[in-house]
C-alpha positions as CSV (number, residue, x, y, z in Angstrom):
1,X,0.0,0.0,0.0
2,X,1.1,3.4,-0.6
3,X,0.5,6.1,1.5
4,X,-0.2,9.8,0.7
5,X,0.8,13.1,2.9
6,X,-0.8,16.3,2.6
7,X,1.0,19.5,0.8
8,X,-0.2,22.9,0.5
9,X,-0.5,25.4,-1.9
10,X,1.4,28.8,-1.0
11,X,-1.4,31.5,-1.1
12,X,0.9,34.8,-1.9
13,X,-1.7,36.7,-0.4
14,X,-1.4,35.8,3.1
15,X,2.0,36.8,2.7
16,X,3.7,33.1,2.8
17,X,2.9,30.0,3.9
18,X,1.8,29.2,7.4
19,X,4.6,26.8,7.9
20,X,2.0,24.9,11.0
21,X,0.0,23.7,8.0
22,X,3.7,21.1,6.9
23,X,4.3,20.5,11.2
24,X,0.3,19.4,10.9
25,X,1.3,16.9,7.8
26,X,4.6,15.8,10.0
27,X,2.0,14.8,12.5
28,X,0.5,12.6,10.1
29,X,3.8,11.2,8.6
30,X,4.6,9.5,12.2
31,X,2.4,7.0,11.4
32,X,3.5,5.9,8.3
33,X,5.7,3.0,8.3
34,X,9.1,4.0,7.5
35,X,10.8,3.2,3.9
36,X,7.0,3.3,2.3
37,X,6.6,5.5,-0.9
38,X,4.8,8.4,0.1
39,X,2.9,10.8,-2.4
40,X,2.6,14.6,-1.6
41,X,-1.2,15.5,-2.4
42,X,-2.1,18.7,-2.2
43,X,-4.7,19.8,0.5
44,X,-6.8,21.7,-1.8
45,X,-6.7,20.3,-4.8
46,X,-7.7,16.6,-3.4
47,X,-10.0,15.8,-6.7
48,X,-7.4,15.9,-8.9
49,X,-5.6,13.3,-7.3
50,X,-5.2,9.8,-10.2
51,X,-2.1,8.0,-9.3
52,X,-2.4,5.0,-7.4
53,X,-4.7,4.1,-4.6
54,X,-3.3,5.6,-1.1
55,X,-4.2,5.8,2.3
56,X,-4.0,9.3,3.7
57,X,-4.7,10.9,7.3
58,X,-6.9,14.0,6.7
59,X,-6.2,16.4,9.5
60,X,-6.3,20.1,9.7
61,X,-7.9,23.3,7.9
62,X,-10.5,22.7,4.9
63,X,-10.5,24.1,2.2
64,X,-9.5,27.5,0.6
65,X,-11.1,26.0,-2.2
66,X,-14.3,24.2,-0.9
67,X,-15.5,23.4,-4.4
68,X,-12.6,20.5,-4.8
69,X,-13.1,19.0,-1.3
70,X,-14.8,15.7,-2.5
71,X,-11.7,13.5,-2.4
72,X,-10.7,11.2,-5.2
73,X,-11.6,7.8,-5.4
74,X,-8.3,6.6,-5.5
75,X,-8.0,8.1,-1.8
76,X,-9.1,6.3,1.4
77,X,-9.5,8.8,4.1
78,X,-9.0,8.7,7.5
79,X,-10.7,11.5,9.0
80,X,-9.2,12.5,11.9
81,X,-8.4,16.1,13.6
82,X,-10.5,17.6,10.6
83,X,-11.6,21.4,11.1
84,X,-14.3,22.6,8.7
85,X,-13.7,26.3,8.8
86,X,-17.0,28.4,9.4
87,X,-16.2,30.6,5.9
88,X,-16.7,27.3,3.6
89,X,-19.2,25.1,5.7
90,X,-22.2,25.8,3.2
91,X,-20.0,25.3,-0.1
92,X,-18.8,22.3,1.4
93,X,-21.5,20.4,3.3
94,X,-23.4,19.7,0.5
95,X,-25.6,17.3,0.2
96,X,-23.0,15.0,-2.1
97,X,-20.3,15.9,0.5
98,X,-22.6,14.5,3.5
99,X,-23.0,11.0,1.6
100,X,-19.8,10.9,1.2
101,X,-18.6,12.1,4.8
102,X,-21.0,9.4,6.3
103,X,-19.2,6.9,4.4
104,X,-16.2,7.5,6.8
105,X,-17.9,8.1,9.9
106,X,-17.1,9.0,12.4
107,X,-15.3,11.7,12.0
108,X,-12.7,12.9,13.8
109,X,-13.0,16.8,14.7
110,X,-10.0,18.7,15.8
111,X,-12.3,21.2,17.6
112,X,-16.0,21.0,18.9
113,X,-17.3,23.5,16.5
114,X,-16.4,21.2,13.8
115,X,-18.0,18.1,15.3
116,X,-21.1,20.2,16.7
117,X,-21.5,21.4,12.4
118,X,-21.0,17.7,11.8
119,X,-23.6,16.2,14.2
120,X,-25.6,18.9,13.0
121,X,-25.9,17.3,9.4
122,X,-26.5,13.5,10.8
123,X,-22.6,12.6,10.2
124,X,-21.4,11.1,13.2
125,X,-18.5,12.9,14.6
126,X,-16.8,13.5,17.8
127,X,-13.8,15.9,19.4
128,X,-10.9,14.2,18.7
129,X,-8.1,17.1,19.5
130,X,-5.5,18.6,16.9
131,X,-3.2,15.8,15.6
132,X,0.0,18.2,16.7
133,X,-0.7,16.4,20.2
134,X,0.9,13.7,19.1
135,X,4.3,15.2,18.2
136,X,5.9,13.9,21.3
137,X,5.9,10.3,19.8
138,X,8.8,11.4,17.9
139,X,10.1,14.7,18.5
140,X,9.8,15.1,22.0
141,X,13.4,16.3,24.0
142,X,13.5,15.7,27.3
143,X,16.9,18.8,27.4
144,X,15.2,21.9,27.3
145,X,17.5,25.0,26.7
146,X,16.8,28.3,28.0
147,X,15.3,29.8,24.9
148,X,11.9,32.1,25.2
149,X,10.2,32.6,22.3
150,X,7.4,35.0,21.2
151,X,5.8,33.5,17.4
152,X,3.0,35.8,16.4
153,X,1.7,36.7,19.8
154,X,-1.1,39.3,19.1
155,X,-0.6,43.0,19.2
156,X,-3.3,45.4,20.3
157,X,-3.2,48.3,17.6
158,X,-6.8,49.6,18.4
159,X,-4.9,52.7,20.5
160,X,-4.6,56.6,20.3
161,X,-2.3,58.8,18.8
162,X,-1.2,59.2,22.6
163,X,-1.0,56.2,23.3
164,X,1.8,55.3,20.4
165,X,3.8,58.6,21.3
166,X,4.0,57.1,24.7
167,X,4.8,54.2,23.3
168,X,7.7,55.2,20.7
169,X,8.8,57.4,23.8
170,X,9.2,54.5,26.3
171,X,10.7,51.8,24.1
172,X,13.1,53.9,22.0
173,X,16.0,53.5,24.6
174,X,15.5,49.9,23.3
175,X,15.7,50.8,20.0
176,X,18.0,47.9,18.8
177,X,15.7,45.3,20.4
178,X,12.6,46.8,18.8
179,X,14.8,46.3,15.1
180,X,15.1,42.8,15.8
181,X,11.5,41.9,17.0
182,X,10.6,43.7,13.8
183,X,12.7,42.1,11.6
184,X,12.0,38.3,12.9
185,X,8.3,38.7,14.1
186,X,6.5,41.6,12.4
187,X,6.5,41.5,8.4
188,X,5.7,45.1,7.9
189,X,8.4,47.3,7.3
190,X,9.1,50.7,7.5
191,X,7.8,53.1,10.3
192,X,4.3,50.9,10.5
193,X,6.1,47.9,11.9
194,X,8.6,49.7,13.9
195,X,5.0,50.8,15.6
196,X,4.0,47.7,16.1
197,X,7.5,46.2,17.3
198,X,6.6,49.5,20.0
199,X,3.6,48.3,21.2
200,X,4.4,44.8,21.6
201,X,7.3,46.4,23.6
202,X,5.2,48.0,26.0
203,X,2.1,45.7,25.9
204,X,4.0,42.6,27.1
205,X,7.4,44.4,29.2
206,X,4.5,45.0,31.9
207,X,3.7,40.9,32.6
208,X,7.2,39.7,31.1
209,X,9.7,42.2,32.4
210,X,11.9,44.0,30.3
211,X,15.1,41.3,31.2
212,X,12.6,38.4,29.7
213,X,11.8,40.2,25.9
214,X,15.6,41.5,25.7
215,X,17.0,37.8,26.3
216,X,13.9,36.3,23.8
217,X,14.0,35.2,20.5
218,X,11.3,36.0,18.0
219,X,9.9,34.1,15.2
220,X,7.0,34.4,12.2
221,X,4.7,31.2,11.1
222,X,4.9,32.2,7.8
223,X,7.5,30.7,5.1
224,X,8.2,30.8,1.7
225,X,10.1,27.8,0.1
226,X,11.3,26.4,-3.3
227,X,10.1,22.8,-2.7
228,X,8.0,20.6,-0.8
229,X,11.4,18.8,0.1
230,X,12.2,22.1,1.9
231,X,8.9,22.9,3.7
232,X,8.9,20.2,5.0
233,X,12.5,20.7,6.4
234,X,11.4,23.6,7.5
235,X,8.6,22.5,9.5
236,X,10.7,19.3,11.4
237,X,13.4,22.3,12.2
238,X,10.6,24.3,14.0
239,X,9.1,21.5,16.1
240,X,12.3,21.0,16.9
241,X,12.8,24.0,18.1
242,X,9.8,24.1,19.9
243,X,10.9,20.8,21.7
244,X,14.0,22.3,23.5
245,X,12.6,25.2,24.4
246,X,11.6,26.4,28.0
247,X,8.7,28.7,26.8
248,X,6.4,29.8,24.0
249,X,4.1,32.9,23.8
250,X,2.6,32.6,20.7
251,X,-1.2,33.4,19.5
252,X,-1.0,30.6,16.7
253,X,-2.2,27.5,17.6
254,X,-0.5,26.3,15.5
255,X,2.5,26.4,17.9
256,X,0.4,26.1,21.2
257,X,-0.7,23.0,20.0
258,X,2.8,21.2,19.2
259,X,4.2,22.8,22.0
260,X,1.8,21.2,24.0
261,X,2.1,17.9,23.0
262,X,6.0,18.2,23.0
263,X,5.6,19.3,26.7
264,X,6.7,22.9,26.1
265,X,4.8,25.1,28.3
266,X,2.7,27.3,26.4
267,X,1.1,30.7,26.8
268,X,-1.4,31.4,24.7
269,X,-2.7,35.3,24.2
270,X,-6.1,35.3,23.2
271,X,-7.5,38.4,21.3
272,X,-11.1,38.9,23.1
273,X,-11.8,40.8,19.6
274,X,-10.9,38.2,17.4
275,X,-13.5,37.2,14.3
276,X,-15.7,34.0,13.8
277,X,-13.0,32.5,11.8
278,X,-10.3,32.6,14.1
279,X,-12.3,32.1,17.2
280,X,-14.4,28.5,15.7
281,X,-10.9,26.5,15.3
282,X,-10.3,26.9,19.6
283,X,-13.4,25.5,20.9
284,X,-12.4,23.0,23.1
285,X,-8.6,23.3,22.3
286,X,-8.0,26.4,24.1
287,X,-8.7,24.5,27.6
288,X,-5.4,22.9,26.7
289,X,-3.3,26.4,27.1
290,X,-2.5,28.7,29.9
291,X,-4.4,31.5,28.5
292,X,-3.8,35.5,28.9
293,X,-6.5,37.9,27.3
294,X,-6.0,40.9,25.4
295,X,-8.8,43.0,25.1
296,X,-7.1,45.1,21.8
297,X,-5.3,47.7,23.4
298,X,-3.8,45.8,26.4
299,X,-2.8,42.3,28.1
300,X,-5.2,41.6,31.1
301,X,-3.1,40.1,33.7
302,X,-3.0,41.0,37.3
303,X,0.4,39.6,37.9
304,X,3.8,39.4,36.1
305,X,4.4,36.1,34.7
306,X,7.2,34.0,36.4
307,X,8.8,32.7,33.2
308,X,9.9,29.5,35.5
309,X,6.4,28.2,36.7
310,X,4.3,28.0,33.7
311,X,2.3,24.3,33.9
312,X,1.4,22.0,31.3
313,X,-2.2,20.8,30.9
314,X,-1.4,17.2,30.8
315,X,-5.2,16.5,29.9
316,X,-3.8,16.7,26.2
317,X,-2.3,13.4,27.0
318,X,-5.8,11.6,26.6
319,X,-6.7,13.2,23.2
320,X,-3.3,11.9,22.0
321,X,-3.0,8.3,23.0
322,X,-6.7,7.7,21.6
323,X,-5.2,9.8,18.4
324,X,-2.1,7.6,18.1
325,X,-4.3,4.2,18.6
326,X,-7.0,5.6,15.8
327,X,-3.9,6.7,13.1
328,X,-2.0,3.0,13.7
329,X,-5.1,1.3,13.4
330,X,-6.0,2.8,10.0
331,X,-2.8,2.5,8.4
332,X,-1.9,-0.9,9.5
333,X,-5.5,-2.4,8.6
């Protein structure tokens, strides 16, 4: 049997690739036995596929192009960790799509929005959890290295005039620091990001402390590669990364999710502001994280954040082994 492994189409749009889209497919690729052929399909583009029969693991984000999500025939599904984004659900629950969902039931829903929109139709489905979880069956480092990092944490922009004078005024002492967090963590260039490097300055020095952001290291999600051979690389680099390190502060979760199930302590900033399609992936995964708020302007925290006592929610540990037991069974059946 052959076996296939998601791929992804680089929308130029969003600026890149989100690189957690490949560490989602690495998730997947655990479970294949090694030295088997695998065949890159790509996520979007699933009813094109015509090569030979495969088995393939379909976990993550559908579709950013709902009208091919009816897989080929040549594909045997495992639906597992599926999210069903709330922008597409009407283009691609049709009723063709619901026959053909039922035929794989149940469904395995990396969030409870999905599985709710599932049930909804008469498809059986249940919370499974985000296949990331089950990084730690591979990647997991039991060394962790002093390293901090901040990937995409949210910014609150929705201030004065006054209160980015302040801003600019308080950080600019910092002013090397500020280059760097721009340069590896905000893409906008120019005075705009500088701005933005500013805020995060002063938004997250008051809970981190000013020693904690200077020592950090600061990182994007997205990527842009030549190959699929390189993505990829660039995706096993990262969870690598995120194995070692002490702590993450991200607002992706896409890394919070890894992390997690690499036994990195996580904080997650949630934006209290954020829309329908961000906000339908984290039902029921956001219980995983230790979560701060930000209400758009500021970080609501009563207390500064002791860099050295963040816990890890080892309830994740439950969606993974029944994850792990559901992936071997389908590929070695």
């Amino acid at each position: 049997m052959k076996y296939g492994l998601l791929s992804y189409d680089e929308f130029k749009e969003f600026g890149g690739q989100n690189i957690g889209d490949y560490v989602q497919s690495l998730a997947a690729k655990q479970f294949i036995p090694e030295r088997s052929e695998i065949l890159y399909v790509k996520r979007d583009h699933l009813n094109e596929y015509n090569g030979d029969p495969i088995k393939l693991i379909m976990n993550g984000w559908f579709s950013h192009i709902p009208e091919n999500f009816k897989p080929s025939d040549k594909i045997i599904p495992l639906f597992i960790a599926f999210h069903l984004n709330s922008t597409v659900k009407d283009k691609i629950l049709t009723p063709e799509n619901i026959t053909y969902l039922k035929k794989y039931e149940p469904i395995g829903c990396r969030d409870k929005y999905t599985a709710n929109l599932l049930n909804e139709k008469g498809i059986k489905a249940y919370f499974s959890g985000c296949l990331t979880l089950t990084l730690g069956r591979k990647y997991k480092n039991e060394h962790k290295t002093d390293d901090v990092y901040f990937i995409d944490p949210f910014i609150g922009t929705d201030v004065s005039i006054f209160a980015i004078v302040n801003s600019l005024l308080i950080s600019f002492p910092h002013y090397l620091l500020l280059k760097r967090i721009q340069k590896n963590m905000i893409f906008q260039k120019g005075i705009k990001g500088y701005i933005k490097a500013s805020l995060f300055y002063t938004q997250y020095s008051k809970i981190f402390g000013k020693n904690v952001l200077k020592k950090a290291k600061y990182l994007h999600n997205q990527y842009h590669c030549d190959s699929e051979e390189e993505y990829f690389k660039s995706a096993e680099n990262l969870i690598n990364l995120y194995s070692s390190a002490k702590l993450v502060v991200t607002s992706r979760i896409h890394a919070a999710l890894p992390c997690t199930g690499l036994e990195t302590p996580v904080i997650f900033i949630n934006n209290l502001n954020d829309s329908e399609l961000s906000t339908c992936r984290f039902d029921g995964l956001i219980d995983l994280f230790n979560v701060i708020n930000h209400d758009g302007k500021k970080l609501i925290n009563n207390k500064k954040i002791n860099i050295n006592n963040v816990q890890i929610n080892h309830q994740y540990k439950n969606f993974a082994l029944a994850m792990e037991e559901t992936c071997s069974s389908f590929i070695n059946s």
